[in-house]
C-alpha positions as CSV (number, residue, x, y, z in Angstrom):
1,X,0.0,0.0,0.0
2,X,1.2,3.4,-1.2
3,X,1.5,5.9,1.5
4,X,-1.0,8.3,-0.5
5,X,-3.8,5.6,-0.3
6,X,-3.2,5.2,3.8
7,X,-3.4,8.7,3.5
8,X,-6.8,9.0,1.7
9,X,-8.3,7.0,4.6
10,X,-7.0,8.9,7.4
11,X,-8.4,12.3,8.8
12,X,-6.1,15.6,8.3
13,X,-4.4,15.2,12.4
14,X,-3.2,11.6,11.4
15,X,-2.1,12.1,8.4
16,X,0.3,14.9,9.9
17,X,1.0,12.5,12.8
18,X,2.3,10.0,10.5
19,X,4.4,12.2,8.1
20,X,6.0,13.2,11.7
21,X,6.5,9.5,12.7
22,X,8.0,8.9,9.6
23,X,10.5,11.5,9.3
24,X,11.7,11.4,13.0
25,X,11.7,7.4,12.1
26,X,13.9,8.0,9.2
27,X,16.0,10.9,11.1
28,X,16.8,8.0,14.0
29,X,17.9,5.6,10.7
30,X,20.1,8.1,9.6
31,X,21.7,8.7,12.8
32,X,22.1,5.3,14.1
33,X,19.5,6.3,17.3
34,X,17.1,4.5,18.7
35,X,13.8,4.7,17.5
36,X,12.1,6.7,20.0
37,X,11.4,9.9,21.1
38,X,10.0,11.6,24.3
39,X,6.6,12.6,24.5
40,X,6.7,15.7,25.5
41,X,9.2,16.2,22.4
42,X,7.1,14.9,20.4
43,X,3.6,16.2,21.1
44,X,5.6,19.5,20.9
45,X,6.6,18.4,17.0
46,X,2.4,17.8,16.4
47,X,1.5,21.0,18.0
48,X,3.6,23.0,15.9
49,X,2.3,21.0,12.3
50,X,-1.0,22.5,14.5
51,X,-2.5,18.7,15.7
52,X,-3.7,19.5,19.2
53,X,-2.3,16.9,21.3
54,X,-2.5,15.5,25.0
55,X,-1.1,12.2,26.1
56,X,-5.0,10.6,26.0
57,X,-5.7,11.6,22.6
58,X,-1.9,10.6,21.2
59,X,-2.5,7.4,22.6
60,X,-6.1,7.1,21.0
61,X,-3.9,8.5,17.5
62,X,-1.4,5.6,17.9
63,X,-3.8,3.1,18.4
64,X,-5.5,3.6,15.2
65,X,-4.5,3.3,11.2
66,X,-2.2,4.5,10.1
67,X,-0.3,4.7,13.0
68,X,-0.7,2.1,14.6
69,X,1.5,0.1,12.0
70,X,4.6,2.4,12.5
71,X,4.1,3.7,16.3
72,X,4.3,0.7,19.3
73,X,1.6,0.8,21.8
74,X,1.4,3.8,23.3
75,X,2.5,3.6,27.5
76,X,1.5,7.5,28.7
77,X,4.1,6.1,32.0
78,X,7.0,5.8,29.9
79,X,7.7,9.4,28.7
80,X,8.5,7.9,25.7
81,X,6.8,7.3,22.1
82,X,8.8,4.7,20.2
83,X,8.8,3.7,16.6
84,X,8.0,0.2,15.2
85,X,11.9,-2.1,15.0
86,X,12.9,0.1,17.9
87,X,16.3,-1.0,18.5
88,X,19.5,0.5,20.5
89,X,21.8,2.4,18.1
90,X,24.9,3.6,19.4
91,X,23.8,6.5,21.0
């Protein structure tokens, strides 16, 4: 599946949400990172594509398609929001 046709499906705040995943997903690749990053961090990325955010409604986000195939379960507890083959990298 094309990401334009996951795209077509989703509402406007998703599809934002998973541009962002994918390119802070692709920056960790490039960087050797691991694949996550905190949530405050990141909710601060969505607010400023203009996606109002809060840990309850990121989780409902991440839950559903699209994300849901490139974002793990959501944990609010863990600070964190990690990427799908989040792995150490040697930083």
């Amino acid at each position: 599946m094309r990401f334009s046709e996951i795209c077509e499906s989703a509402d406007p705040s998703a599809q934002k949400l998973l541009a962002l995943s994918q390119f802070l997903a692709g920056r960790a690749d490039d960087e050797n990172a691991r694949k996550e990053i905190s949530t405050d961090a990141f909710m601060q990325a969505a607010r400023s594509l203009g996606i109002e955010v809060n840990p309850q409604n990121l989780g409902e986000y991440i839950a559903q398609d699209p994300l849901k195939d490139i974002l793990e379960p959501f944990d609010p507890n863990s600070g964190v929001v990690r990427f799908r083959g989040n792995t150490e990298g040697d930083t």
